[in-house]
ZAVO-478640 format. One record per residue (C-alpha): residue in one letter; x, y, z. Coordinates in steps of 0.25 Angstrom, whole numbers, padded with zeros to 4 digits, always signed. Each point is the difference from the previous one (the first is absolute). Layout:
<nodes>
AXYZ;...
</nodes>
This chain:
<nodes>
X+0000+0000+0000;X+0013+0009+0003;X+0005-0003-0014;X-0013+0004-0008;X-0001+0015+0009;X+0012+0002-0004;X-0001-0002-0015;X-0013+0008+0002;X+0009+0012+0006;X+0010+0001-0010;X-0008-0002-0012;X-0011+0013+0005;X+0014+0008+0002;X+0005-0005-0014;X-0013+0003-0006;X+0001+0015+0005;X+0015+0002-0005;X-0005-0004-0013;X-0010+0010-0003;X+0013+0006-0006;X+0005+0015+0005;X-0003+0013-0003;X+0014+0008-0008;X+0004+0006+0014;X+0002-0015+0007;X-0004-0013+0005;X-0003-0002+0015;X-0005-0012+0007;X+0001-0001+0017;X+0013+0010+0001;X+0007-0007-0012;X+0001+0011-0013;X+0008+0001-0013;X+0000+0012-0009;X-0004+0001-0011;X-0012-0008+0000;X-0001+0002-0016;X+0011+0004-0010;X-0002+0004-0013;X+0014+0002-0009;X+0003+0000-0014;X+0014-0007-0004;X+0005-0003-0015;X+0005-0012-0006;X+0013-0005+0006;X+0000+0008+0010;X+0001-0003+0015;X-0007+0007+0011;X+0001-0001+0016;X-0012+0005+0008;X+0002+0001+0014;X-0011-0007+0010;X+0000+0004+0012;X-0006-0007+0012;X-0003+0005+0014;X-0004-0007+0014;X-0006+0009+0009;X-0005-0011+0011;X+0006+0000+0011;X+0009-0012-0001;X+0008-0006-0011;X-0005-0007-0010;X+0005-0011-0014;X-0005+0004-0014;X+0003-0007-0011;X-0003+0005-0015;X-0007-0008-0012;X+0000+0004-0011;X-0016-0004-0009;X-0008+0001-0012;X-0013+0006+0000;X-0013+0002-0007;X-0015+0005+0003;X-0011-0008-0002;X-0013+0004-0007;X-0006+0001+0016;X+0013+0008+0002;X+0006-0009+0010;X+0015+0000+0001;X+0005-0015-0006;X+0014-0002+0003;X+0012-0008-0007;X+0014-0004-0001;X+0008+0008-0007;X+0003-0002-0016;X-0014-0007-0001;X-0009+0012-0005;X+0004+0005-0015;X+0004+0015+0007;X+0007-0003+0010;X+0010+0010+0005;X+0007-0007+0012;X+0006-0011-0008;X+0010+0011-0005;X+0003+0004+0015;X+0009-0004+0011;X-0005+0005+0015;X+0012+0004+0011;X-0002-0004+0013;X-0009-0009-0003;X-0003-0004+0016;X+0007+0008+0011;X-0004+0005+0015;X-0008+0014+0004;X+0004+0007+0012;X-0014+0007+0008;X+0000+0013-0006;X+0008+0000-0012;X+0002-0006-0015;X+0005-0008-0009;X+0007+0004-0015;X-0004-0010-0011;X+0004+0001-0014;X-0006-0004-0011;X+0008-0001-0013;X-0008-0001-0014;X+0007-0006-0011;X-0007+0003-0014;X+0005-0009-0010;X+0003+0008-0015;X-0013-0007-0006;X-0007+0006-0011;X-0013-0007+0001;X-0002+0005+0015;X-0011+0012-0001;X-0009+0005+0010;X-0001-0003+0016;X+0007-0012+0009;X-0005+0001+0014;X+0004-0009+0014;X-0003+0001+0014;X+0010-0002+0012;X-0004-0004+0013;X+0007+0002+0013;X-0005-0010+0011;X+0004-0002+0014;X-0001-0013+0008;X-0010-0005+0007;X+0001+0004+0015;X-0008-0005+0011;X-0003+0010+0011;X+0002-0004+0016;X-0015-0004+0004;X-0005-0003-0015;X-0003-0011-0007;X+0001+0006-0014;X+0012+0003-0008;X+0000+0014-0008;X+0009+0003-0015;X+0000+0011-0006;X+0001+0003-0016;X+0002+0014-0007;X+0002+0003-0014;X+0006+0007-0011;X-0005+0000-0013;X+0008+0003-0010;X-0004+0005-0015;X+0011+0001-0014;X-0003+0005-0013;X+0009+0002-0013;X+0001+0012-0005;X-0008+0004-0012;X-0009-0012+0001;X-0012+0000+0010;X-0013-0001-0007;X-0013+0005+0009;X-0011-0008-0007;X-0013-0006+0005;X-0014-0005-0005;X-0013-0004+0006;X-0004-0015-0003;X-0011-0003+0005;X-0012+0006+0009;X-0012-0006+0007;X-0011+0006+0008;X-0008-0010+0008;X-0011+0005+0012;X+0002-0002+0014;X-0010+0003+0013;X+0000+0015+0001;X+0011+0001-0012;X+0004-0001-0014;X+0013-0006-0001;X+0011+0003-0012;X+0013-0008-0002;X+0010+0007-0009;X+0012-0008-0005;X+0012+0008-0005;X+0012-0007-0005;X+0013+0006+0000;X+0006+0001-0016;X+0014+0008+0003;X+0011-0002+0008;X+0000+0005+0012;X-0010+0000+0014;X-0011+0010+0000;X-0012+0007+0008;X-0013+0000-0003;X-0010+0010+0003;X-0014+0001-0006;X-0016+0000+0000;X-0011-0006-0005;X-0012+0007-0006;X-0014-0006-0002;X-0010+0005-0010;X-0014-0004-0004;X-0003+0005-0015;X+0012+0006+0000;X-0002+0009+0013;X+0008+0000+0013;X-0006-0009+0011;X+0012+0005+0009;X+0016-0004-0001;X+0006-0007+0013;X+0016+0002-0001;X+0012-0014+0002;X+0009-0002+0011;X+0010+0009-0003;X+0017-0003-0002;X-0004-0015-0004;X+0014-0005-0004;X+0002-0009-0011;X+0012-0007-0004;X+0009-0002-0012;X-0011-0011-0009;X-0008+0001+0013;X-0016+0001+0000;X-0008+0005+0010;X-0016-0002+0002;X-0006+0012+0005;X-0013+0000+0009;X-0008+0011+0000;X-0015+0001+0008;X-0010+0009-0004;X-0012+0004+0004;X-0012-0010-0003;X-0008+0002-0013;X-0016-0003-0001;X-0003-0009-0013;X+0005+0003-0014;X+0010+0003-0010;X+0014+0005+0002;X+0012+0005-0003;X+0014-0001+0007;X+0013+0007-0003;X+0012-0001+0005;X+0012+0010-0002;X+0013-0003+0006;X+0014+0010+0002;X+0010-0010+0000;X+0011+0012-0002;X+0000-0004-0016;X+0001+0011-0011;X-0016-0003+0001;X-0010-0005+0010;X-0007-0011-0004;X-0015-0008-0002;X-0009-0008+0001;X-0016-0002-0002;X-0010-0010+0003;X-0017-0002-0001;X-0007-0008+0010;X-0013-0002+0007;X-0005+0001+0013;X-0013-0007+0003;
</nodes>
């Protein structure tokens, strides 16, 4: 019964550390790193060192160790997580991290160097993206019967020069009726290179007259090839025929649409 409480622990603490920081830093129970998100742009056979720093501001020392991973969003939007080299725009297989475990005093931090080596290929365009996580051990407090680690992270973006392409298109839209709701999926897919956010509103009509708009979630990030399924509610519609259309900023030249009829009975 200790065994499984623990697992529970870690994996809620985990789960939290994963929701992937803001560009200021990552924090999770005293344990930080900065920056949270790194975005640079390095040509072709060329190397580049970005320092990672990480900071312990408990009040006792503390083991981290680095790993290196390749990431993706699902259509949900849920982080899905990978060993390095096995996603097709992986960054971190051209990197080599230093220190890659070491100790934390209370109160101060840790330099950590990571070293990107782009290799002189012409057929690389666009973004490569990987995510470091810094974990510490599992420690069991006097008293408790639980074990606590903590994981942070820094993700980390590359592009080409002279070769990101910001492209997206709507595929495909539904509208389906709920109690007290009309609800719309939206599904954009991601047709350049590089991760995007999505911002946008759908507009219903009835014979071509607004019914009302209802806006998205806003800064929905999809990846590099990525798709993401958009749920919108709206408000609920008496019987008869409508229209939906959706329009999306995705930070393209041009924003873009999508239309659909349907019935509500």
């Amino acid at each position: 019964m200790m065994q499984t409480r623990r697992i529970a622990v870690l994996v809620g603490l985990l789960a939290v550390a994963a929701l992937i920081p803001t560009p200021a830093g990552s924090v999770g129970l005293g344990l930080s790193v900065t920056p949270g998100k790194f975005e640079v742009s390095i040509p072709l056979g060329t190397t580049y060192n970005v320092p990672v720093t990480v900071q312990n501001s408990n009040f006792s020392s503390t083991h981290v160790q680095a790993t290196m991973v390749d990431f993706g969003l699902s259509q949900s939007g849920n982080y899905e997580f990978s060993k390095v080299g096995s996603r097709p725009y992986s960054l971190l297989k051209w990197a080599a991290i230093r220190p890659r475990e070491f100790d934390i005093a209370p109160g101060t931090s840790q330099q950590v160097q990571l070293t990107l080596a782009i290799p002189s290929n012409q057929h690389l365009t666009g973004e490569y993206a990987g995510i470091i996580f810094f974990q510490t051990r599992p420690e069991r407090k006097p008293g408790q019967n639980v074990a606590f680690s903590v994981r942070v992270a820094s993700k980390i973006y590359e592009t080409i020069p002279g070769t990101v392409k910001i492209e997206g298109a709507i595929v495909k839209m539904t509208s389906a009726k709920a109690p007290g709701s009309q609800i719309f999926r939206v599904l954009f897919k991601n047709t350049g290179n590089a991760h995007v956010y999505l911002r946008g509103q759908i507009t219903v009509q009835k014979n071509g007259a607004s019914v009302y708009q209802t806006a998205m979630p806003d800064n929905l990030l999809v990846e590099r090839g990525g798709e993401r399924d958009v749920e919108v509610r709206g408000k609920a519609l008496p019987p008869g025929s409508y229209q939906a259309i959706a329009t999306i900023d995705y930070g393209g030249k041009n924003e873009t649409g999508g239309e659909i009829n349907f019935e509500v009975h």
